[in-house]
C-alpha positions as CSV (number, residue, x, y, z in Angstrom):
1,X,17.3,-2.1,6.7
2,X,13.6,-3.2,4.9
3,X,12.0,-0.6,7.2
4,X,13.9,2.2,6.6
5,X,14.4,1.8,2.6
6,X,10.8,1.5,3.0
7,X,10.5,5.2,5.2
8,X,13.3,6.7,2.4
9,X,10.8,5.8,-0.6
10,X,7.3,6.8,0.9
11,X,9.6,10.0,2.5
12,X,10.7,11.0,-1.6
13,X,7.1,10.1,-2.5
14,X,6.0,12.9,0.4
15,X,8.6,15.2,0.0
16,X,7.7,15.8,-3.9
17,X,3.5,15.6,-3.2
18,X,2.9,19.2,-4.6
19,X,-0.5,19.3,-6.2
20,X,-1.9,16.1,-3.9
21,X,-1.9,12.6,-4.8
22,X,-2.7,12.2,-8.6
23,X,0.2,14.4,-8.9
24,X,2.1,12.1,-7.2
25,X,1.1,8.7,-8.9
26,X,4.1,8.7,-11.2
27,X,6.4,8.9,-8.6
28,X,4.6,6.2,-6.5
29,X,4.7,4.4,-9.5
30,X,8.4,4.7,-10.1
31,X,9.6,4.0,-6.3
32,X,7.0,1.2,-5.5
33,X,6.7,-0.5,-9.1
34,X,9.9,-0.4,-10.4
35,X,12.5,0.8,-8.4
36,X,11.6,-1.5,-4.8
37,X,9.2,-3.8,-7.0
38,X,7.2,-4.2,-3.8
39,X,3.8,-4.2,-6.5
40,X,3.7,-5.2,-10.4
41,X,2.4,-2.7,-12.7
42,X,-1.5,-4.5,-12.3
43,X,-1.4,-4.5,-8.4
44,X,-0.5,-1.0,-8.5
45,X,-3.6,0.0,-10.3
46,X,-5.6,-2.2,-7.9
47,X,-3.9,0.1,-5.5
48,X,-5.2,3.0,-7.0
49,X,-8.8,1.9,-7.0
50,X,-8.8,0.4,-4.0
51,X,-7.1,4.1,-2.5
52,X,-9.8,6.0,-4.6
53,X,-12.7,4.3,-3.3
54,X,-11.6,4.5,0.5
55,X,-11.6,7.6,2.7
56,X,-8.3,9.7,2.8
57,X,-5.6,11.0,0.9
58,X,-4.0,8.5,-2.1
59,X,-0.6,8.7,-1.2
60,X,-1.1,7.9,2.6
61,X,-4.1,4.7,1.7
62,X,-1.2,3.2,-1.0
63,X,1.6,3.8,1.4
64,X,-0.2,2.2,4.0
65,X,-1.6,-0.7,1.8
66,X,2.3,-1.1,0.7
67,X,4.1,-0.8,4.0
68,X,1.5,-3.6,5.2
69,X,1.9,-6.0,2.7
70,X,6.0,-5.8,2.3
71,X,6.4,-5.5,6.1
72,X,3.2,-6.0,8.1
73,X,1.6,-3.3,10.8
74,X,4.8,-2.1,11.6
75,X,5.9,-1.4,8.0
76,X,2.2,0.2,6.8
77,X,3.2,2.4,9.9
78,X,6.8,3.2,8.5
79,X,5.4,3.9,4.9
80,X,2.3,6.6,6.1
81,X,4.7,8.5,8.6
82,X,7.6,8.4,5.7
83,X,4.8,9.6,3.1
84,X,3.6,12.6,5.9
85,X,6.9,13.2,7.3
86,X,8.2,16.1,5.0
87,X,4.5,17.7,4.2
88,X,4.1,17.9,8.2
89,X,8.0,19.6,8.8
90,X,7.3,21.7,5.7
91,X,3.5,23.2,6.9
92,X,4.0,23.3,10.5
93,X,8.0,24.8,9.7
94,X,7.6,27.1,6.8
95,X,3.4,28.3,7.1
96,X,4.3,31.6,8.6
97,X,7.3,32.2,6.2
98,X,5.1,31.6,3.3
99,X,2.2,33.5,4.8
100,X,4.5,36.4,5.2
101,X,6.2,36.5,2.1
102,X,3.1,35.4,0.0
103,X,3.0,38.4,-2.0
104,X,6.5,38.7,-2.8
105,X,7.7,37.8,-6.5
106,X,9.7,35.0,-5.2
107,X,6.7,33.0,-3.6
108,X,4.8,33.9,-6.4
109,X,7.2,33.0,-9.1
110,X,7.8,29.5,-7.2
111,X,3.7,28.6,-7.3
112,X,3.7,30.0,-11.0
113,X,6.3,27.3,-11.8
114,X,4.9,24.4,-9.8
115,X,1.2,24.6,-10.8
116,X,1.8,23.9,-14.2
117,X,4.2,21.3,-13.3
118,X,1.2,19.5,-11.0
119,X,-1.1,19.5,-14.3
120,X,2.0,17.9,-16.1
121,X,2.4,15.2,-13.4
122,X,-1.6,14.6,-13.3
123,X,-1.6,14.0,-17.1
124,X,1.5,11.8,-16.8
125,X,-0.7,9.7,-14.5
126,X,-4.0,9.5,-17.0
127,X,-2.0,8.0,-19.2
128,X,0.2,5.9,-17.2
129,X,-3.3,4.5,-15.7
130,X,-5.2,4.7,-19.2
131,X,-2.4,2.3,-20.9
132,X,-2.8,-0.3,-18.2
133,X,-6.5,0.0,-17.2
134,X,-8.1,0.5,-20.7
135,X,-7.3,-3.3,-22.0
136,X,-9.6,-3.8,-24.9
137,X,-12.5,-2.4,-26.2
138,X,-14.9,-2.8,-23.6
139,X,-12.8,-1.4,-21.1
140,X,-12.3,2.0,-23.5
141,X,-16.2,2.3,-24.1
142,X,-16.7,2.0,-20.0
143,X,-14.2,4.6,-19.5
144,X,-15.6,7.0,-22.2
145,X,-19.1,6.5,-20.9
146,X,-17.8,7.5,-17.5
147,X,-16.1,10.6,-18.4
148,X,-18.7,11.7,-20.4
149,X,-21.6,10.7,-17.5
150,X,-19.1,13.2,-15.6
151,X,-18.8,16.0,-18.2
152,X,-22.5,16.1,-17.9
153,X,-23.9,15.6,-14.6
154,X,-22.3,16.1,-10.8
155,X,-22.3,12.5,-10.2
156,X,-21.4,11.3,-6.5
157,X,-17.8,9.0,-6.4
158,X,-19.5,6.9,-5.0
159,X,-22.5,6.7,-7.8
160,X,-19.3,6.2,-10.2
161,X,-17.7,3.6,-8.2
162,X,-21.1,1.7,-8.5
163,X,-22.3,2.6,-11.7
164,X,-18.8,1.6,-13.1
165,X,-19.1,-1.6,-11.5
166,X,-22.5,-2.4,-12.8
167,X,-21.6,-1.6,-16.2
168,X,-18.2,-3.8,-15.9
169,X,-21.0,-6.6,-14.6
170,X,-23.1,-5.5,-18.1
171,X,-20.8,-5.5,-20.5
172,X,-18.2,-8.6,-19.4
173,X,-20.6,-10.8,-19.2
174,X,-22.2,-10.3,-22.7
């Protein structure tokens, strides 16, 4: 029963991953945070650094790091296949209905609709992640120095990732 409540959630979580997986934060959020509480509200946004800074797709690196740690091997398994499961029936299953019907007013009207939904959903996420990360003042002015180092320059992840922790090193310990 654990392992398939476990597929069901990571399976809504997939089926509703329009616009890729900042899009879909809020509604990882909701199933693993306060629906299952399989994560408190801080682990979650470990999760999402910890997903960030390794290599693949959010939804399937928290889905994994989830399924392991409520269920082991066999439930990070469970979670990445329930997170896939409905992206991989709906590209290998409807590709060539979309592809032929691309230019049609109904295709079209249904991406018109969904993009700005997706930009809705990412900003739902900023500040669902800016309430819990941005903790005092320090925090705020690391985050601001960040986005602003970004505005301005093509800075790797990676360079963020380390500069980000440097400056957490700087200014935590003053």
């Amino acid at each position: 029963m654990a392992f398939l409540r476990l597929f069901i959630a990571f399976l809504k979580i997939g089926a509703f991953s329009f616009g890729g997986g900042y899009a879909m934060l809020p509604l990882i959020e909701e199933e693993i945070v306060y629906i299952n509480q399989w994560l408190t509200h801080s682990e979650f946004i470990d999760i999402i650094a910890i997903s960030e800074m390794s290599p693949g797709p959010i939804a399937i690196n928290a889905a994994t790091f989830v399924g392991f740690r409520y269920l082991g091997v066999m439930g990070s398994i469970v979670a990445t296949i329930g997170v896939v499961f409905t992206s991989f029936v709906l590209v290998t299953g409807l590709a060539r209905i979309i592809i032929k019907y691309y230019d049609s007013y109904i295709v079209k009207g249904i991406f018109a609709g969904i993009r700005p939904a997706v930009i809705g959903l990412i900003a739902a996420a900023c500040v669902s992640l800016f309430k819990t990360s941005i903790t005092d003042v320090k925090s705020l002015l690391i985050g601001l120095a960040i986005l602003g180092i970004l505005y301005k320059t093509k800075l790797h992840p990676i360079g963020v990732i380390l500069l980000s922790g440097i400056m957490g090193i700087v200014v935590y310990s003053i």
